[in-house]
C-alpha positions as CSV (number, residue, x, y, z in Angstrom):
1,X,-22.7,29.7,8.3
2,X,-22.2,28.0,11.5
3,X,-18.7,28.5,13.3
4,X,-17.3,25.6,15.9
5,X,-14.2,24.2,17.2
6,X,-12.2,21.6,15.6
7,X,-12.5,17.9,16.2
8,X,-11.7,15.9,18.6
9,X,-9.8,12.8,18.2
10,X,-13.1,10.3,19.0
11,X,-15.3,12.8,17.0
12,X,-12.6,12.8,13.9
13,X,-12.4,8.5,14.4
14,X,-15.9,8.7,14.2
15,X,-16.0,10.7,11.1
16,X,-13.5,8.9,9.9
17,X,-15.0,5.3,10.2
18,X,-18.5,7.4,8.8
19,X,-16.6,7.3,5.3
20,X,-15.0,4.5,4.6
21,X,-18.4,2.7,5.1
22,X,-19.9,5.3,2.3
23,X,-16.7,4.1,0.4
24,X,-17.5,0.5,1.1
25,X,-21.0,1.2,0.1
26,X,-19.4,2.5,-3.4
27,X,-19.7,6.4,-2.9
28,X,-16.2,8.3,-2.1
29,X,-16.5,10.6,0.7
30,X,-14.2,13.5,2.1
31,X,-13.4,14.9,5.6
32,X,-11.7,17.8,6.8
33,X,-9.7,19.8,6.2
34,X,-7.5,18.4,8.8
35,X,-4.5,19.8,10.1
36,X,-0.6,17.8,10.4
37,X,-1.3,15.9,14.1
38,X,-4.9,14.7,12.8
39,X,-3.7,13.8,9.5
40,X,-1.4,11.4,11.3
41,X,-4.5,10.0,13.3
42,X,-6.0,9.5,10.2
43,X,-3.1,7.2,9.1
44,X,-2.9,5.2,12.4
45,X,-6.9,4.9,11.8
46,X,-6.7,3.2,8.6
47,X,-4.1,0.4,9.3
48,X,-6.3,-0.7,12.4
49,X,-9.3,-1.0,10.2
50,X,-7.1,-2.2,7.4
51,X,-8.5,0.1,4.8
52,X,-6.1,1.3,2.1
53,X,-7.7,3.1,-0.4
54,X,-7.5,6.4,0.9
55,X,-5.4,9.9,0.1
56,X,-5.0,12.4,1.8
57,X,-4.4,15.9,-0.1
58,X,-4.2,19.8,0.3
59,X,-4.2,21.1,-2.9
60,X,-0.2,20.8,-3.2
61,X,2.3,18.3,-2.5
62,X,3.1,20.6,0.4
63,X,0.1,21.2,1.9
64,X,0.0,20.9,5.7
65,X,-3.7,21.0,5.9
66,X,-5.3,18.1,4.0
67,X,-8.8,16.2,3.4
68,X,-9.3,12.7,4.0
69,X,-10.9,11.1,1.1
70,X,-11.8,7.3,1.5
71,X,-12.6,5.7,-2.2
72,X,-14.8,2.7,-3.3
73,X,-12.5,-0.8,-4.3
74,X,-13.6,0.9,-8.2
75,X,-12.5,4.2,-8.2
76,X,-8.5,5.4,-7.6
77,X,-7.7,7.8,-5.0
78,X,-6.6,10.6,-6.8
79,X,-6.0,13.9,-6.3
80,X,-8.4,15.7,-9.2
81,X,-11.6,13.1,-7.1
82,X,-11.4,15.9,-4.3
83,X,-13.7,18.7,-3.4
84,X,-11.9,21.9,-3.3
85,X,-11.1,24.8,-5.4
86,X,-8.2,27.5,-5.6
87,X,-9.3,31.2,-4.6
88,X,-7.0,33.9,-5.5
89,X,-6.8,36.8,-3.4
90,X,-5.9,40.4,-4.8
91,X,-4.4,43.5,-3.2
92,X,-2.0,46.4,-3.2
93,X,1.6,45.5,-2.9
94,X,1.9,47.9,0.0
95,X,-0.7,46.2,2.2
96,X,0.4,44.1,5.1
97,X,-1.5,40.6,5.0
98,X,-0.7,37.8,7.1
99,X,-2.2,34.4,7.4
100,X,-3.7,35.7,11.0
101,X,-5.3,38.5,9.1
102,X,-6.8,36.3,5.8
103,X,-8.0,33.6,8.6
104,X,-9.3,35.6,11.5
105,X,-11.1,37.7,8.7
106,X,-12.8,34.2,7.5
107,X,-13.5,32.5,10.6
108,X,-15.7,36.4,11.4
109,X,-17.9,35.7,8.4
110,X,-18.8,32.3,10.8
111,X,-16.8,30.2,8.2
112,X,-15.9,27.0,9.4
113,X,-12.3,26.0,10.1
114,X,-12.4,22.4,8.9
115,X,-13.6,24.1,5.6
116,X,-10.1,26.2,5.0
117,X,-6.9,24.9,3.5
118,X,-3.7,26.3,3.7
119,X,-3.5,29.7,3.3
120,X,-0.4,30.9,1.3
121,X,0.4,34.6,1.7
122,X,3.1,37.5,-0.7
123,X,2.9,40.7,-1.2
124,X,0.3,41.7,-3.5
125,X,-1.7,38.1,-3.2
126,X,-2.6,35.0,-1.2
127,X,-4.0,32.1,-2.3
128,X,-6.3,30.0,-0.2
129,X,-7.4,26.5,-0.6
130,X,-11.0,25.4,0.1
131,X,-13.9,22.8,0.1
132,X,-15.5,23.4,-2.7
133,X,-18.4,24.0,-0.8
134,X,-17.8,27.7,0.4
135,X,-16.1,28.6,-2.4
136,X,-19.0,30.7,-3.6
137,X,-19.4,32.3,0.0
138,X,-16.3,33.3,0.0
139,X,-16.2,35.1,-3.3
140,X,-19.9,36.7,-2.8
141,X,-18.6,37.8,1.0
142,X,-15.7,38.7,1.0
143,X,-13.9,42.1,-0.3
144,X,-12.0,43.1,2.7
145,X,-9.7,41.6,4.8
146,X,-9.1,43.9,7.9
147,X,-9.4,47.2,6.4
148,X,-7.7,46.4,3.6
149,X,-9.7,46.0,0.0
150,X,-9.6,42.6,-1.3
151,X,-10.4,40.9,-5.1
152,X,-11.4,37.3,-5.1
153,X,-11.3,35.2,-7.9
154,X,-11.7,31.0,-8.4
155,X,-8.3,29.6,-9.8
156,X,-4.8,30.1,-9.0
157,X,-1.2,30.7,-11.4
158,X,1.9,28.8,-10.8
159,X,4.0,29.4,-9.0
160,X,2.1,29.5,-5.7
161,X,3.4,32.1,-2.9
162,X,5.9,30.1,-1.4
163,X,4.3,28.6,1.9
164,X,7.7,28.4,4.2
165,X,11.1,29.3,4.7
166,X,13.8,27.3,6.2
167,X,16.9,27.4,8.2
168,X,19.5,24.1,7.6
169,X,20.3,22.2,9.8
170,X,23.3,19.4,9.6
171,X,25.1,17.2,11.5
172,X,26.7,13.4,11.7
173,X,25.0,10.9,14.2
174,X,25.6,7.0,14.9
175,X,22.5,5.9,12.8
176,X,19.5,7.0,11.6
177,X,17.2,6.3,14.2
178,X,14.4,8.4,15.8
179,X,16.5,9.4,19.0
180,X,19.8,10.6,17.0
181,X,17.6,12.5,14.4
182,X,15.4,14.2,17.0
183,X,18.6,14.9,19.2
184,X,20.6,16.9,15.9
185,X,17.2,18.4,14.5
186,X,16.6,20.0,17.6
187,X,19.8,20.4,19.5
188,X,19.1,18.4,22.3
189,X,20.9,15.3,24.0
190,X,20.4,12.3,22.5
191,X,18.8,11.3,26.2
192,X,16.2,14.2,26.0
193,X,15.4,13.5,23.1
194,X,14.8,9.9,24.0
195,X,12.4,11.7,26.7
196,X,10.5,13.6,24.5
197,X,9.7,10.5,22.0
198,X,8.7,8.3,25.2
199,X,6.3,10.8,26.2
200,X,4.4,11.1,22.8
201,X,5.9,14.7,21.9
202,X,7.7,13.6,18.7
203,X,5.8,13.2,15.7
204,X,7.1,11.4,12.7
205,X,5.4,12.1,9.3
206,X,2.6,13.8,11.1
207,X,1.8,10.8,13.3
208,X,2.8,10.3,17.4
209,X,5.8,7.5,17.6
210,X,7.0,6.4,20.9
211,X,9.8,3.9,19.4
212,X,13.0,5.5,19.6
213,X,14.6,3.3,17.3
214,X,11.8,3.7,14.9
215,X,14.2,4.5,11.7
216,X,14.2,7.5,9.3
217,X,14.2,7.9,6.0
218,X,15.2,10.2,3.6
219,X,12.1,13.6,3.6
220,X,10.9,12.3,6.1
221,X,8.9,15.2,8.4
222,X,9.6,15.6,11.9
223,X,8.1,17.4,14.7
224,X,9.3,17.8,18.6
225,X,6.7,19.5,20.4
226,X,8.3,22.8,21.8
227,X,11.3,22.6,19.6
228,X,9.9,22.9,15.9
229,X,9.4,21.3,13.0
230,X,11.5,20.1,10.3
231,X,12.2,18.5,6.8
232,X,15.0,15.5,6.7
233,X,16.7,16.1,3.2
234,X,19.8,13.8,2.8
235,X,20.4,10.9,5.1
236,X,24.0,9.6,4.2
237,X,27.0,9.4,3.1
238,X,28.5,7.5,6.2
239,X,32.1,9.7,7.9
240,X,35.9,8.4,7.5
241,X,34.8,7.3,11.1
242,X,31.6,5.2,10.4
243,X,29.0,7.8,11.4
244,X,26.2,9.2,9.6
245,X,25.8,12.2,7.5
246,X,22.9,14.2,7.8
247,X,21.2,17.3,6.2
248,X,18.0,19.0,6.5
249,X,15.7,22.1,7.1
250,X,13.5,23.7,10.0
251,X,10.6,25.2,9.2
252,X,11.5,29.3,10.6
C-alpha cells in the first residue's frame, strides 16, 4: 500500500466536485478521511456549488476526522451509507500506547493517512476508525505496535475510550459575537482577538471566518490558531449588568 501526503486544498476541491457529479449521476461516493480545517473547506465547498445532500461523519458524533459522503436526490445521507468499520485494538494494561505510537506504527506498514479515522487510545485498548477498505490489511498486518504485542479485532463495545479531556473555561462578555468569544476562550484582548480573526486564524465550526461579528451559538466549536481549541457549552443567562454569561471547555 502506497503512502503520500495529505491533500491540498485545490486537490481536495477537486475531489470534492469528483463526487457530487457521481452523486448527481445517482451513485453516493465518499472522500477522506479528512481532518477538522478540511472538513470546514468541505462545507464552504458545498454552499458555492449549492449542493446539500451531503454528511459528513467519523464514526461518532465526536469525531474530528470525518468522510465526506455526497448522496444521489434518492438516497438520505446517513450515517450507516458510509464506508468504514470499527477495529478494536488489544493489549496489556501495563503497556504505554499513544496515538503517535498506533499512527506512526500504521502509516510504516505504507498505510494511507486519508484512510485512518480517529484513533481513540486507554489503557488496555484503542479503538480506531477506518475506510472499510483497509480494514482487512490492518487485521492481517498488524500484531505489534512498537514493540508492544497487539490483538485486532472488527467491532467496537460502548463506551468508546474517551477521545479528550477538557479544562473550563468561563467568563461574561458584551455579546456573543466572534471577537468577545475568541477574546474569553483564549485569554486575549478583545483587539487581538479581532487580529487573529482578520487574518484567517480563527476557525468557527471547523471552517476560516474573517467576520468578527459573525455570532455564536450554543456548542459551537472554536479554534484560534496558536491558542487552542475549544467547545462553547452555555451561552447565557445575561449579568445584573446586561452582559453575557458564558461557559465552555478547551480541549487540554
Amino acid at each position: 500500500m502506497e503512502k503520500r501526503a495529505g491533500m491540498d486544498d485545490a486537490v481536495l476541491e477537486a475531489k470534492l466536485r469528483d463526487a457530487v457529479r457521481i452523486a448527481e449521476r445517482g451513485r453516493p461516493h465518499f472522500v477522506g478521511f479528512l481532518d477538522e480545517r478540511q472538513a470546514g473547506v468541505a462545507q464552504t465547498i458545498m454552499r458555492r456549488t449549492g449542493f446539500s445532500n451531503y454528511l459528513l461523519w467519523g464514526g461518532y458524533a465526536e469525531a474530528e476526522r470525518v468522510l465526506f459522503g455526497a448522496f444521489p436526490d434518492y438516497l438520505e445521507a446517513c450515517p450507516e451509507e458510509f464506508p468504514l468499520e470499527t477495529v478494536t485494538v488489544s493489549y496489556r494494561q501495563c503497556d504505554s500506547l499513544t496515538h503517535r505510537d498506533f499512527l506512526g506504527s500504521l502509516l510504516s506498514k505504507g498505510v494511507v493517512r486519508e484512510t485512518i479515522g480517529d484513533i481513540l487510545v486507554e489503557p488496555g485498548r484503542a479503538v480506531l476508525f477506518a475506510r472499510a477498505e483497509v480494514t482487512d490489511f490492518l487485521l492481517q498486518q498488524t500484531d505489534k505496535i512498537g514493540r508492544v504485542g497487539v490483538k485486532l479485532s472488527r467491532g467496537a463495545q460502548e463506551p468508546l475510550p474517551v477521545p479528550h479531556t477538557f479544562a473550563p473555561f468561563s467568563g461574561v462578555v458584551a455579546s456573543a459575537r466572534l471577537d468577545c468569544i475568541a477574546a474569553l476562550a483564549a485569554g486575549v484582548s478583545r483587539e487581538k482577538a479581532a487580529g487573529l480573526i482578520s487574518a484567517g486564524l480563527v476557525m468557527l465550526n471547523h471552517e476560516v471566518v474573517t467576520s468578527v461579528s459573525t455570532p455564536v451559538t450554543e456548542g459551537a466549536k472554536l479554534s484560534v490558531r496558536g491558542k487552542g481549541r475549544y467547545i462553547l457549552d452555555r451561552v447565557g443567562p445575561l449579568t445584573k449588568k446586561g452582559r453575557l454569561s458564558i461557559a465552555g471547555r478547551k480541549y487540554i
